[in-house]
Structure formats: structure tokens, C-alpha cells
LOSERO-485057 format. One record per residue (C-alpha): z, y, x. Coordinates in steps of 0.1 Angstrom, whole numbers, plus 5000, padded with zeros to 4 digits. Layout:
% LOSERO-485057
ZYX/...
% end
This chain:
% LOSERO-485057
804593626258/802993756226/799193886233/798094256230/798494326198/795694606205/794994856176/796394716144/798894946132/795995166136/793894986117/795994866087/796895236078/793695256068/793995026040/794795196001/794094835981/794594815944/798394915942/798994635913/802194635893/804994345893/804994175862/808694145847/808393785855/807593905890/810594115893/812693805883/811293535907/811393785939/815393865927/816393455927/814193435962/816493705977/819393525963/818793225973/818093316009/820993536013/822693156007/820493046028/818292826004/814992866021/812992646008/814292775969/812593125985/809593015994/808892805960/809993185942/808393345962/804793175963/805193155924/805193525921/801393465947/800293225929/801193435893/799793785907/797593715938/797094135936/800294185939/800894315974/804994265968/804993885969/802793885997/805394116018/808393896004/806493566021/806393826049/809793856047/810793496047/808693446074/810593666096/814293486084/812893166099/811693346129/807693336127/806693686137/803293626138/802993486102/805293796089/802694036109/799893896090/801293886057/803094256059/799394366073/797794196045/800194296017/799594676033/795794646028/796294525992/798194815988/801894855976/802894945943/805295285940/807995325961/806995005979/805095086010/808095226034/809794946031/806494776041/806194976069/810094976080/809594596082/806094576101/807294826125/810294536127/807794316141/805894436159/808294576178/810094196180/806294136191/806294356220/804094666207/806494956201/803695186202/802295056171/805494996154/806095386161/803095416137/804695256109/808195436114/806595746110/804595636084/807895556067/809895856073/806596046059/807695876026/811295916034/812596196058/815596026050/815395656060/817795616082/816495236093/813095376099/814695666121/816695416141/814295116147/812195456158/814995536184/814995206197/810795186201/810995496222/813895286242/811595026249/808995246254/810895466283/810995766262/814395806262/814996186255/813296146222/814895856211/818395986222/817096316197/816696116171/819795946177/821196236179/820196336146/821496016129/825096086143/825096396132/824696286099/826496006098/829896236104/832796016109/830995666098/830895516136/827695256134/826695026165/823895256176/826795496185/827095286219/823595316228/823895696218/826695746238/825495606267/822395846265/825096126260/826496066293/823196106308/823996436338/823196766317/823396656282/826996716275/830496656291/830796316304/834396366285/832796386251/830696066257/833895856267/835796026235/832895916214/832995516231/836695526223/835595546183/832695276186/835595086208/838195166177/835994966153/833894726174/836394636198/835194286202/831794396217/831494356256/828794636252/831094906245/834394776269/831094796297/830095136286/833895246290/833395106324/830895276333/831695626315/835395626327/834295526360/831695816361/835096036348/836795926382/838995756362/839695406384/842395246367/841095306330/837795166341/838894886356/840894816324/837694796304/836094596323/838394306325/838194336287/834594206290/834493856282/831193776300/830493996323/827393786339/824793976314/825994316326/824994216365/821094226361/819794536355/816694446339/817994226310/820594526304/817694756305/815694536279/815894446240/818394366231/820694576246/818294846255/820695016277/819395326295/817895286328/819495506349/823095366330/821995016336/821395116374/824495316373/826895036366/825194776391/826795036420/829695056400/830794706400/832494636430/834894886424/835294776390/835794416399/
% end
């Protein structure tokens, strides 16, 4: 397990740095490094990238796209203390939410929600409207068992996302068929979109399950959940409960009872 990441969300906010500008060169070898790892040339990304380093050492944006590259390959750590670094440099304009958006990324993927919550708000402060920063918010509070705040923000996001259905509708709706927050009707209608688009998911043919079930409604939820393709994940409460999932507690718990009449 990752170690206690402690106060260091805390304690990079503090940073202001030099805020350096990228040289037009700069511009151009950070371009070709996204490029080329969008094909998947990672090695092509890291020679750009460390160009641009060794180029403009003060330049807090080629430190954050090592950061970045570190995190494709799946080395947390090293993208926490690059992003950290590149935040106590201190980002050039319009370059520090996305800073924080990504930190908050990792740490989160490092087991400290609580400190990435610092950086999402620290990013919606830039950008009220930052949709990533106001989901990977929603889905801290999940892990942190504040679930009525992240299903308001969720809440929020839907509402502005109008007829667009995303992914997080399933975790949304799930939280809408929580008793007292709305019709368990209206949570099933709003599965039956996310199902509409994102049909091959087991997640949302299990949510049916469980919402059609909670409806009364036997046969229906029985058809969903012999849509699910594995349904071994969906029989341990905890990993259901937990990233990545992160279904609600009491929904996780809800369709453990659930299942023998189901199956």
C-alpha cells in the first residue's frame, strides 16, 4: 500500500515559484511529446519532453509533462513529485489547474483523497467550470464516505450536461436511488439512458438489477442481470464499494441481499 502521504497538498499550495514562459521551441517539443504518446511512442516523449528540461530548467511545464508521462507508464510516485515540483516552480498563465486537476489525479490513485480534494478545489477556484476537476472531486468524497456531497456535485454536472449521458451517470444514479432523494422510478429511467449508450458495461445492467429490483419489478431485474457477463465482481461488497467502481455503500450492500432472487 502507498504510505501516508501526510500534509503535502498542504504544503505545495504554498509554493508561487518564478512562473517562467515556454519558449516557442518549447511549445513545439511538448506538442510532438503529446503526439507521440497518444501513438504510444514513449520513449519519443520522454526524449521531447526532457529536451524542453534540459532547454528551460525554470520552466515548470516540462517538468509537469515528465509528470505526465510518468503517470501513462504507471509510476505515481514519480508523477507526485514532479507535478509537486513543477507546482513550487510555479506554472506559467492558465497552466496551474491543469497542474492541480492532474496532482489531485494522483494522489487520489495514491490513496489520499483528502489532499487531492485540495487540489480540485484549488482548480475549480481557477475554473468554476472544470468539469474534470468537479468530477474527480465527486469521486474523492466517494472514497472518502461523503457521499451526499459528492452525489451534489454530481448532481450539478448532470444538470449541465442536459441530454449528453457520460459514465458518471451510473454512479449518479445509483446515488439517486438512495431512499428520500427522489423516485426510485426516475433513477431506473435515468439507468435506461446510461444503458442506451453504454450497454456493454456490466455496471449499469447491475444497477438495473438492483434499481428494478428495488421497483418490485422481478422479471425486469432478473433480465438485467443475466445481461452481466461476469457477475463474480458484483458478489463482494467491498471491491464494489471501492475504486474503481466506487459504488455506494448502502447500494453495494443492497444488491448482496438482492442476489438470490436475482439469480
Amino acid at each position: 500500500p502507498p504510505p501516508d502521504l501526510g500534509g503535502l497538498g498542504a504544503a505545495r499550495a504554498a509554493g508561487v515559484g518564478s512562473a517562467v514562459a515556454p519558449t516557442s521551441l518549447s511549445i513545439d517539443r511538448l506538442g510532438k511529446a503529446s503526439t507521440a504518446a497518444g501513438e504510444g511512442d514513449f520513449a519519443e516523449a520522454a526524449r521531447l519532453t526532457n529536451q524542453v528540461i534540459e532547454l528551460q530548467p525554470a520552466y515548470a511545464g516540462g517538468i509537469a509533462g515528465r509528470a505526465s508521462l510518468a503517470v501513462q507508464r504507471g509510476d505515481y510516485f514519480a508523477a507526485l513529485a514532479d507535478y509537486s515540483r513543477a507546482l513550487e516552480m510555479g506554472p506559467f498563465d492558465g497552466e496551474e489547474g491543469a497542474m492541480r486537476l492532474n496532482r489531485g489525479c494522483v494522489l487520489t490513485a495514491l490513496g489520499s483523497p483528502d489532499e487531492a480534494l485540495r487540489d480540485f478545489d484549488r482548480a475549480l477556484a481557477l475554473d468554476k467550470g472544470n468539469k474534470l476537476a468537479s468530477l474527480n472531486r465527486a469521486l474523492a468524497l466517494m472514497d472518502l464516505g461523503r457521499e451526499a456531497e459528492a452525489f451534489a456535485s454530481l448532481k450539478a454536472l448532470v444538470l449541465v450536461a442536459g441530454m449528453a449521458v457520460e459514465p458518471y451517470w451510473l454512479l449518479y444514479g445509483l446515488l439517486l436511488s438512495e431512499e428520500g432523494r427522489a423516485d426510485i422510478t426516475e433513477a431506473t429511467g435515468l439507468l435506461k439512458r446510461v444503458e442506451a449508450k453504454f450497454g456493454f458495461a456490466d455496471d449499469v445492467h447491475a444497477a438495473l438489477a438492483l434499481t428494478l429490483a428495488r421497483e418490485g419489478k422481478l422479471n425486469g431485474a432478473r433480465a438485467q442481470w443475466r445481461l452481466v457477463k461476469d457477475p463474480a465482481p458484483f458478489r463482494d461488497e467491498e471491491k464494489l464499494a471501492r475504486k474503481p467502481r466506487r459504488w455506494p455503500r448502502k447500494a453495494a450492500r443492497d444488491l448482496q441481499a438482492r442476489l438470490p432472487e436475482l439469480e
